[in-house]
C-alpha positions as CSV (number, residue, x, y, z in Angstrom):
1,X,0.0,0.0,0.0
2,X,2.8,2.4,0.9
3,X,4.2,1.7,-3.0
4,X,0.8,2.3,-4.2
5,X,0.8,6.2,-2.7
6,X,4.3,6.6,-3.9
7,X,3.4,5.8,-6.9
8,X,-0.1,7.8,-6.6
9,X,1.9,11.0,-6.0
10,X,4.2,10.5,-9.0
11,X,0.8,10.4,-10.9
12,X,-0.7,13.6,-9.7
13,X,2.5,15.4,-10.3
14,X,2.1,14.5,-13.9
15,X,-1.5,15.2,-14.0
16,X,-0.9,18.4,-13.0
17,X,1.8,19.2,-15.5
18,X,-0.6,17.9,-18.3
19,X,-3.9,20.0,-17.3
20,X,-1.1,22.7,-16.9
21,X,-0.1,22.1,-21.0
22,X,-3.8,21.8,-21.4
23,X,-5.0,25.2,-20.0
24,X,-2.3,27.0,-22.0
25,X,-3.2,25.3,-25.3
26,X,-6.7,25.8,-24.6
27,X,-6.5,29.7,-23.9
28,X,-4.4,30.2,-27.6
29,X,-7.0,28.4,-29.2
30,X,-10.5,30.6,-27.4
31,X,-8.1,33.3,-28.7
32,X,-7.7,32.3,-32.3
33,X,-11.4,31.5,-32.0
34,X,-12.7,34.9,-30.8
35,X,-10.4,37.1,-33.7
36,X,-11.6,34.3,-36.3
37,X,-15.3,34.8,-35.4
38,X,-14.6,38.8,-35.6
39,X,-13.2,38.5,-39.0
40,X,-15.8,36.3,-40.2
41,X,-18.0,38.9,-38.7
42,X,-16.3,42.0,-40.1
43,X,-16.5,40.1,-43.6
44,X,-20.1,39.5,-43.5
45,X,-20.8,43.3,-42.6
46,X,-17.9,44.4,-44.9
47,X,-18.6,46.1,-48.3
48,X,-16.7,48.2,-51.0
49,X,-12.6,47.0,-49.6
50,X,-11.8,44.3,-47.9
51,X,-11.4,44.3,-44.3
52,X,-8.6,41.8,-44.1
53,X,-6.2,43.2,-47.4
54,X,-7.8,46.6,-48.5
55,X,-8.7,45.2,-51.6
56,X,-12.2,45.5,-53.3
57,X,-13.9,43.5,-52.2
58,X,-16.1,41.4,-54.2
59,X,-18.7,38.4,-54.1
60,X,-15.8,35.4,-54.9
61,X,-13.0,37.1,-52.6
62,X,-15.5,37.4,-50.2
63,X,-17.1,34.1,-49.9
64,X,-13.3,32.8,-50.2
65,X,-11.9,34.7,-47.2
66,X,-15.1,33.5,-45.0
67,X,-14.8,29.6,-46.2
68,X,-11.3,29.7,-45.1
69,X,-11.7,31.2,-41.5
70,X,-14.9,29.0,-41.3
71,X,-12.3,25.8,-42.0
72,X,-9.8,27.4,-39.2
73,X,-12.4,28.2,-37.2
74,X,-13.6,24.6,-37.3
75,X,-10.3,23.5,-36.8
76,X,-9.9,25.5,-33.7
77,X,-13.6,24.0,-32.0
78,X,-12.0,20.5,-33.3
79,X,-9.0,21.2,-31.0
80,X,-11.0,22.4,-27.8
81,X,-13.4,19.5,-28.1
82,X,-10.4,17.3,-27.9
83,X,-9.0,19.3,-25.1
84,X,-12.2,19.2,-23.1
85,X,-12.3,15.0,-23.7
86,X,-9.0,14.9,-22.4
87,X,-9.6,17.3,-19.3
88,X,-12.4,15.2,-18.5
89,X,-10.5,12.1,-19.0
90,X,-7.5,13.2,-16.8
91,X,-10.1,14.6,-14.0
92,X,-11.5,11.2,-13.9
93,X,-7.4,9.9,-13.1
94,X,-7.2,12.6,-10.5
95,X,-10.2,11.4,-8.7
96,X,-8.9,8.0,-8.8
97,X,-4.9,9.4,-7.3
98,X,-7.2,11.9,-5.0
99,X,-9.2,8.8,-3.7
100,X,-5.5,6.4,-3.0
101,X,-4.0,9.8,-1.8
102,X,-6.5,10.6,0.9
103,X,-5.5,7.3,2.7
104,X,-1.7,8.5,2.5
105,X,-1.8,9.9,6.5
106,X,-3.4,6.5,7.3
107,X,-0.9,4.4,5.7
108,X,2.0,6.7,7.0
109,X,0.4,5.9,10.3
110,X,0.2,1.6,9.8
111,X,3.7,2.1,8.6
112,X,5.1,4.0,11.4
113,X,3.4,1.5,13.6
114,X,4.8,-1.9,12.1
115,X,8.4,-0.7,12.3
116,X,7.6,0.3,15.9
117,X,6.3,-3.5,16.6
118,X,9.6,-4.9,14.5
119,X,11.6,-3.0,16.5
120,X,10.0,-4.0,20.1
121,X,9.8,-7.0,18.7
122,X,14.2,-7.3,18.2
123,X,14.5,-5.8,21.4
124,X,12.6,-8.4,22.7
125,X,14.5,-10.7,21.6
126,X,17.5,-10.3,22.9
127,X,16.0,-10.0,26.7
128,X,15.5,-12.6,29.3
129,X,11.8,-12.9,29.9
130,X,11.2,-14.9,32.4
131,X,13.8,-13.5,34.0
132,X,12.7,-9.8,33.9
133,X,9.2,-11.1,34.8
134,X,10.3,-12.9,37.8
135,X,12.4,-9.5,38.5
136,X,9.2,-7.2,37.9
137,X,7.3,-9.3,40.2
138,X,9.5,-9.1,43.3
139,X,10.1,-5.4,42.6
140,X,6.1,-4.9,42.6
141,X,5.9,-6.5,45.9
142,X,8.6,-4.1,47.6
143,X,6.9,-1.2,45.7
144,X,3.6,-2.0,46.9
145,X,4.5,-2.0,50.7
146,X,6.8,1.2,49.9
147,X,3.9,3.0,48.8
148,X,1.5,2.0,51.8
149,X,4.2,3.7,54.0
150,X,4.6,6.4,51.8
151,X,0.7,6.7,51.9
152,X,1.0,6.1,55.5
153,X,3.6,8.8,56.0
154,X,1.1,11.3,53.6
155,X,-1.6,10.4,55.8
156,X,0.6,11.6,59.1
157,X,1.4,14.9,57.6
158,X,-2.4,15.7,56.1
159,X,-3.7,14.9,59.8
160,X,-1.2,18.2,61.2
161,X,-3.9,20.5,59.2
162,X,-7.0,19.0,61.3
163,X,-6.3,19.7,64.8
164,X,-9.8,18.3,66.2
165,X,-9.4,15.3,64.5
166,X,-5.9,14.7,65.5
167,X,-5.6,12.6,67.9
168,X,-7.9,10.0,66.7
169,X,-5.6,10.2,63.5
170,X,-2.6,9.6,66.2
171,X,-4.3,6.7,66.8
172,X,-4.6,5.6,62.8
173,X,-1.2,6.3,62.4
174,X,0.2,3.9,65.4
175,X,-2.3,1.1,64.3
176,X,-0.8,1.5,60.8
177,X,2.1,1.7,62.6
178,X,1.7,-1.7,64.3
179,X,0.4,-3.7,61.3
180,X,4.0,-2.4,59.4
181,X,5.8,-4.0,62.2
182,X,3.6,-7.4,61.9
183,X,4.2,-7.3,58.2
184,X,7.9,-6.9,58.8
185,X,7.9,-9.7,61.2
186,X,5.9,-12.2,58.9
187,X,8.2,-11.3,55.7
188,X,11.2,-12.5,58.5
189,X,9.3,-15.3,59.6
190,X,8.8,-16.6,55.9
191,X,12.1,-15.7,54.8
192,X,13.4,-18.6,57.6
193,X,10.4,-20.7,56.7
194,X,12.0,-21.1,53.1
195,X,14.9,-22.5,54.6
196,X,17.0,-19.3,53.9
197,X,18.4,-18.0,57.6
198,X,22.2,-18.3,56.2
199,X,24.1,-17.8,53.1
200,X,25.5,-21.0,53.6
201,X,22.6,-22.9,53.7
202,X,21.2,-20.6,50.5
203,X,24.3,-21.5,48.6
204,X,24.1,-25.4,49.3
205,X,20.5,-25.3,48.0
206,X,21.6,-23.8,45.0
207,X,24.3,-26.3,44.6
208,X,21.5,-29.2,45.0
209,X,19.2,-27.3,42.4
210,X,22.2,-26.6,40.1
211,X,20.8,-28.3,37.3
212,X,17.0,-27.0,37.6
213,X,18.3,-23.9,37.0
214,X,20.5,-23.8,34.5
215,X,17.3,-25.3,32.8
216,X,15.5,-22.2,34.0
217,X,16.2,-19.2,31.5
218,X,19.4,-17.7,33.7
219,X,18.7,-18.4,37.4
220,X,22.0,-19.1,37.6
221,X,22.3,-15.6,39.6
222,X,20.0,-16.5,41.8
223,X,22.8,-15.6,44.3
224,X,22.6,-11.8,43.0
225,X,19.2,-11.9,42.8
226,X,18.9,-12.7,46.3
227,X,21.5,-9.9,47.3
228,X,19.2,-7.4,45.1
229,X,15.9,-9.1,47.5
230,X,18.1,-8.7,50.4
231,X,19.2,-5.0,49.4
232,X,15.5,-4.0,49.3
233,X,14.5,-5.7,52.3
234,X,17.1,-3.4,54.1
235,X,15.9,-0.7,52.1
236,X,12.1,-1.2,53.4
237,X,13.3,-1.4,56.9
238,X,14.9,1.7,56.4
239,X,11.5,3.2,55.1
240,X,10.5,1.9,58.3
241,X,12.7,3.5,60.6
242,X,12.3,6.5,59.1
243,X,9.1,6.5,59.1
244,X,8.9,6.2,62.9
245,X,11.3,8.3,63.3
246,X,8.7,11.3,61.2
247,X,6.1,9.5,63.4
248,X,8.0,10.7,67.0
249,X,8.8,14.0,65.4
250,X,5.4,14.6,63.7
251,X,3.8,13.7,67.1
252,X,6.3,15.8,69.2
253,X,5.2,18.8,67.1
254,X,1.8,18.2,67.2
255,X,2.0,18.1,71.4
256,X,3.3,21.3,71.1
257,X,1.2,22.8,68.6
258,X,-1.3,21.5,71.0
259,X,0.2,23.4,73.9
260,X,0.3,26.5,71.9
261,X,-3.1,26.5,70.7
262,X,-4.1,25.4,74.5
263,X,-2.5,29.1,75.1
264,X,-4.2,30.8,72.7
265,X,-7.6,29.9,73.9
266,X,-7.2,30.7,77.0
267,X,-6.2,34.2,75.6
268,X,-8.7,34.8,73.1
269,X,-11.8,36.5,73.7
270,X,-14.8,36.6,71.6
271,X,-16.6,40.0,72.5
272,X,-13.2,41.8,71.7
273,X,-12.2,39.9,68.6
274,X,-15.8,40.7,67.1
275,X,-15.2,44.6,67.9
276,X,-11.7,44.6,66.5
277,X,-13.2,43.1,62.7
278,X,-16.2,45.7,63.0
279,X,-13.6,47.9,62.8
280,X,-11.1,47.0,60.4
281,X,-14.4,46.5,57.7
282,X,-15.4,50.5,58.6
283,X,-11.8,51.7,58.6
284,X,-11.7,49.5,54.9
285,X,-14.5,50.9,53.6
286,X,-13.3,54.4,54.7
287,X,-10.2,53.4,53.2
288,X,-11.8,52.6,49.6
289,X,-14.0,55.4,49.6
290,X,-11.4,58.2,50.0
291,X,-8.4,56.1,47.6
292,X,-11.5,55.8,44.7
293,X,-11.7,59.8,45.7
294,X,-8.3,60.3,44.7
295,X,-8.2,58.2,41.7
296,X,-10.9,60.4,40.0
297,X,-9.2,63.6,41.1
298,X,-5.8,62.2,39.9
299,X,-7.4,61.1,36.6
300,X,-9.1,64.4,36.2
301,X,-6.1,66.3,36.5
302,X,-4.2,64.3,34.0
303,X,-7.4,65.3,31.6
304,X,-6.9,68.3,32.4
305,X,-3.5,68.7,31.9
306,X,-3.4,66.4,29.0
307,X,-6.1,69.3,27.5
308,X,-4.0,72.0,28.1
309,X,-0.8,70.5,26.3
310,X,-2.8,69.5,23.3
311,X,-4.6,73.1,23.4
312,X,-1.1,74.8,23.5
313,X,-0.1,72.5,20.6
314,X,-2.9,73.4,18.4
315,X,-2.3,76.7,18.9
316,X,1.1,76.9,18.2
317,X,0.2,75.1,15.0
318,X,-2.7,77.2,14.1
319,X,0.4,80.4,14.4
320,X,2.6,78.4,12.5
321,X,-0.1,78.0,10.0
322,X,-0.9,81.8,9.9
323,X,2.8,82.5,8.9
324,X,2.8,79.5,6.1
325,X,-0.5,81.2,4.5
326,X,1.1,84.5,4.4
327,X,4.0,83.5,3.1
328,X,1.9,81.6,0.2
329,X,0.1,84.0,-0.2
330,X,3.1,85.8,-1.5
331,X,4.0,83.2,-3.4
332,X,1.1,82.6,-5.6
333,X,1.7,84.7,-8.3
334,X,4.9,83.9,-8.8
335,X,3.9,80.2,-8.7
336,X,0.9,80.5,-11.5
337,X,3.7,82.0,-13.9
338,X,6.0,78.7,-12.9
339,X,3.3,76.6,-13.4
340,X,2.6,78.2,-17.0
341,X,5.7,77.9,-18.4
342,X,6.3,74.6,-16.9
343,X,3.3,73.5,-18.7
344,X,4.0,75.2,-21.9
345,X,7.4,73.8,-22.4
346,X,5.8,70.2,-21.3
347,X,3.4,70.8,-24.0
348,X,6.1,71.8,-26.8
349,X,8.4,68.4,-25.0
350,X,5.2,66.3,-25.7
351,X,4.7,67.2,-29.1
352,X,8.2,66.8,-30.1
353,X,8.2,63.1,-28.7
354,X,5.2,62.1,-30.4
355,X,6.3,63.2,-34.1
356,X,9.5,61.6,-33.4
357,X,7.6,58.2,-32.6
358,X,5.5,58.8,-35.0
359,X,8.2,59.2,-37.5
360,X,10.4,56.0,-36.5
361,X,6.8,54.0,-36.1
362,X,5.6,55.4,-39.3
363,X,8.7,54.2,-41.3
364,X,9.1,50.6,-39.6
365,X,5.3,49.8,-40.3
366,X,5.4,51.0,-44.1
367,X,8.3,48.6,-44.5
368,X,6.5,46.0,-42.3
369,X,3.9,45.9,-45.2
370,X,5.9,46.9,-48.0
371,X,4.4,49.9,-48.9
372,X,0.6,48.8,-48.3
373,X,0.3,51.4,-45.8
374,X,2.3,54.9,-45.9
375,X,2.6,55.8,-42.7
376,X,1.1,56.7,-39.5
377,X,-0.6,59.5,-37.6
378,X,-0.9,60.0,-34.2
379,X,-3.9,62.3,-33.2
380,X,-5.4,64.3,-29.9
381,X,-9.4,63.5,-30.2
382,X,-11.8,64.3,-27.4
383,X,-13.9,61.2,-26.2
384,X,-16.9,61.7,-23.8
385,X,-15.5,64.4,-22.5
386,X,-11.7,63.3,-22.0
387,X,-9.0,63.6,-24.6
388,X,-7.2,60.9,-25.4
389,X,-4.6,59.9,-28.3
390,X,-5.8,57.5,-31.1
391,X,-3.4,56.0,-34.0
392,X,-4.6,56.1,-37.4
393,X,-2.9,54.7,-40.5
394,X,-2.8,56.0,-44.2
395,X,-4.0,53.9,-46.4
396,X,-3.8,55.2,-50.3
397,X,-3.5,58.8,-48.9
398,X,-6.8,58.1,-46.6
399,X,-6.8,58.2,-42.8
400,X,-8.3,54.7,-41.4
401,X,-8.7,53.5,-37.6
402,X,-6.9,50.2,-36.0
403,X,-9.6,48.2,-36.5
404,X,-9.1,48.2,-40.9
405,X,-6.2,46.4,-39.7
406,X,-5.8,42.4,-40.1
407,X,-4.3,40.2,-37.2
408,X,-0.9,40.0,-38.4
409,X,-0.9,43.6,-39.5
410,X,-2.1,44.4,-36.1
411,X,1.0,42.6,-34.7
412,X,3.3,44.5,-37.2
413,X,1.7,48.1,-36.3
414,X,2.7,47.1,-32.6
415,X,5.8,46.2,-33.3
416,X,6.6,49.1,-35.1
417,X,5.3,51.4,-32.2
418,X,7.5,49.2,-29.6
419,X,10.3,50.1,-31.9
420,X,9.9,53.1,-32.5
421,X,9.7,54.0,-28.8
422,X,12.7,52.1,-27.8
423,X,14.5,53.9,-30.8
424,X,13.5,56.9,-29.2
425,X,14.5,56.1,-25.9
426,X,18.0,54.9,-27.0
427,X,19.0,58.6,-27.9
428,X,18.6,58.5,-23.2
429,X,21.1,55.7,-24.5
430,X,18.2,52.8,-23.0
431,X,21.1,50.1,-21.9
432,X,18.5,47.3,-22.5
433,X,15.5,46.4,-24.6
434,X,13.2,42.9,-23.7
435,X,10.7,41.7,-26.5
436,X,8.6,38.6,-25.8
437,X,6.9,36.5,-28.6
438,X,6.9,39.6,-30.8
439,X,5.4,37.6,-33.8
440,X,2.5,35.9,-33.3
441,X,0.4,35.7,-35.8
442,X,2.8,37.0,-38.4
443,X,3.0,35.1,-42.0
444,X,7.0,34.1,-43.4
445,X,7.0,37.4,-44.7
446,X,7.1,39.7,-42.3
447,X,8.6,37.6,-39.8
448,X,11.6,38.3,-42.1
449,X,10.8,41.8,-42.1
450,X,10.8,41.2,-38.9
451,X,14.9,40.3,-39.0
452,X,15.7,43.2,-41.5
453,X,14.2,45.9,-38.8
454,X,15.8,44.2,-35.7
455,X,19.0,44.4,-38.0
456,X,19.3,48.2,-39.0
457,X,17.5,49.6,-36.1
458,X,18.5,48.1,-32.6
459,X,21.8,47.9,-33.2
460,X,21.4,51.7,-31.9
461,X,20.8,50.1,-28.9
462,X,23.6,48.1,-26.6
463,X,21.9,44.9,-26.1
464,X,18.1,43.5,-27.5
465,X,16.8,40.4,-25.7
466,X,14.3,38.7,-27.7
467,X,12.5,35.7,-26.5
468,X,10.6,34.0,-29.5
469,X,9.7,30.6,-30.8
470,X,10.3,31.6,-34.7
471,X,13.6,30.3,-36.1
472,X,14.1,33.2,-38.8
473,X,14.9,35.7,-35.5
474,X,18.1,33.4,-35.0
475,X,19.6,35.3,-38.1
476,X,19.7,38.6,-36.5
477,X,21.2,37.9,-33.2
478,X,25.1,37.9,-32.6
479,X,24.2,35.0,-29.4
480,X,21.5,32.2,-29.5
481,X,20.4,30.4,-26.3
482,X,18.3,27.8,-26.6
483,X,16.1,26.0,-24.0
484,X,14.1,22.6,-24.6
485,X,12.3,20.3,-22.4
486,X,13.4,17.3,-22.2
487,X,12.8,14.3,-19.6
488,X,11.2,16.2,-17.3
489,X,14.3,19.4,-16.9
490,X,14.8,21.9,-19.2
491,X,18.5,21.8,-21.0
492,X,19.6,25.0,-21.8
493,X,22.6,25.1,-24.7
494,X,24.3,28.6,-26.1
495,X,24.8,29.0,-29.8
């Protein structure tokens, strides 16, 4: 079973990674789907050029253009079919690896146990059982009577806290006391019984039993075994002793406690001690009464003192204030004329930028499409209220929005702006420029367009990352690194 979870968690690992493969597969392909279905839209609506090439349009090129992106598009809704069969089918595996996996703490658990048993289990082994069991037992019996006398001795001690009980615990304790002493006299009187008043007369019985106990599992040290019984015996009677010993000096004490408290009734007087507690509970309360008196007073002062710092703190902020309005007051005029120019010659900076972007960008993206579209124009237009800054491309001398654009020509006109800004950053000498997957969706063509740009207009710049799946980029860079998956690490190599 433990295998089976192993190899359960090896599974889901891999499931993981494939629903992880899926999920990115499956968003490219809603993607293609969506700008498909809004060019086969766009064509449908289209009339007079074509929305896809800016050629006239007519009944054959149109019905052409639509079959085809119907075929992709069909293509595409094959693909996530297939993707949502195999999501299903590896949810079904995960269930399965989620069902063995959620047994993995219980399995730990039976593991964990069974090498605790094999261990025990060796140890075990290698001990004398009978031995330690014969051991245990005579060590039980010494404990046992140790812990009557320690309960006996506990029971001596609680009975100093009850002094009208006392003396009939006295006699407890000496009856107690008594039975310990029969108890030590009948384990002396059964220790002769056995035959065992000498050492002598112990070892010759050994001698006669020899054999017996070789045959019984190590009794062979019955001799120190004996010793060890001997050594607690002593040690009991020393219990003993000292417990008499407490007993005399617990009962000494309690004859004089007795004296004293003897003494102290004879002293004590009721009437007076009643009078004395009236009035230590009127002198408390007086007490209370004028301490809770001060606390308020003390706490209202700190109020009040806490009120006059933070008043004398407001004002001197409010005078501090007074002397900042003035002095902006002052200032104001000569501020507005600041602010003016500063936002004249941010005006004039702004406009310079754009029709350098808008040059560089212009120029890239009329190469891009090989003369299809002249240029660009960046424009200031006013939308609901707000102005904002649209692009429009010239197309046969005519101003047309983004959305004339195709896909890949849509790709191109970004590229060209990314370009163009990092070209006009590079004159603030930009140190590094980072383009990722800059040519999806571009045909052969202008993906080597693509290589001609990034050839006569980064070098401008000191060093150009680009991270792409196209082979055609590898032409235009001076270093090539190359990273592929491959049994389950990804080997990088450098070109």
């Amino acid at each position: 079973m433990y295998l089976t979870v192993q190899k359960a968690r090896e599974v889901d690992k891999v499931i993981n990674e494939e629903f992880e493969r899926l999920s990115q597969q499956k968003g490219f392909l809603i993607s293609e789907e969506k700008r498909l279905l809004e060019l086969i839209e766009r064509l449908n609506s289209a009339t007079g050029s074509c929305p896809v090439c800016g050629r006239e349009l007519t009944d054959d090129h149109k019905r052409e253009l639509i079959l085809s992106y119907s075929l992709e598009l069909e293509k595409v809704r094959k693909g996530l079919r297939g993707i949502d069969v195999e999501e299903k089918r590896l949810d079904g595996e995960r269930r399965k690896v989620e069902e063995v996996l959620s047994k993995q703490d219980l399995v730990m658990k039976y593991k964990q146990l069974a090498d605790e048993l094999n261990k025990i289990s060796q140890d075990l082994k290698d001990l004398e059982v009978e031995k330690l069991k014969s051991n245990s037992d005579e060590y039980e019996k010494m404990k046992s009577r140790l812990d009557f006398l320690k309960e006996s001795e506990e029971k001596s001690l609680k009975s100093l806290a009850n002094f009208d009980s006392l003396v009939e615990r006295l006699e407890k304790v000496k009856f107690s006391y008594l039975e310990v002493q029969n108890s030590k006299d009948q384990l002396l009187s059964r220790l002769k019984e056995k035959g065992f008043s000498t050492i002598e007369e112990l070892e010759a019985e050994i001698r006669k039993l020899k054999v017996s106990y070789e045959e019984w599992i190590g009794v062979k040290k019955a001799k120190n075994e004996l010793d060890s019984a001997k050594m607690k015996l002593k040690t009991l009677n020393d219990e003993i002793e000292k417990t008499s010993e407490i007993i005399k000096v617990k009962k000494s004490e309690l004859d004089e406690m007795i004296k004293t408290l003897d003494t102290i009734r004879s002293r004590y007087k009721e009437e007076r001690h009643l009078e004395l507690e009236r009035l230590e509970r009127d002198l408390s309360k007086e007490i209370a009464a004028l301490e809770e008196k001060v606390r308020v007073l003390r706490k209202s002062l700190e109020g009040l003192l806490a009120d006059r710092e933070y008043l004398e703190k407001q004002l001197e902020t409010i005078k501090d204030a007074e002397r900042k309005v003035k002095a902006i007051e002052k200032a104001i005029p000569e501020l507005n004329k600041i602010r003016e120019k500063f936002a004249s010659y941010k005006n004039i900076v702004a406009e310079a930028a754009l029709k350098e972007v808008e040059k560089h960008a212009s120029g890239i993206f009329e190469e891009f499409t090989e003369g299809k579209y002249s240029g660009i124009k960046l424009k200031r237009v006013v939308e609901y209220g707000k102005e904002k800054l649209k692009i429009f491309v010239i197309h046969h001398g005519e101003e047309r929005e983004t959305s004339f654009l195709s896909g890949g020509e849509l790709v191109a006109l970004g590229i060209a702006f990314r370009l163009a800004l990092s070209m006009f950053e590079a004159k603030g000498r930009i140190p590094l420029l980072i383009m990722d997957e800059p040519t999806p969706f571009l045909d052969e063509e202008r993906r080597r367009k693509l290589v001609d740009i990034t050839v006569n207009y980064l070098r401008r710049i000191p060093q150009v990352i680009i991270v792409s799946h196209d082979e055609e980029l590898k032409d235009a860079a001076d270093k090539v690194i190359s990273v592929e998956y491959r049994g389950g690490v990804s080997v990088v190599a450098s070109q």
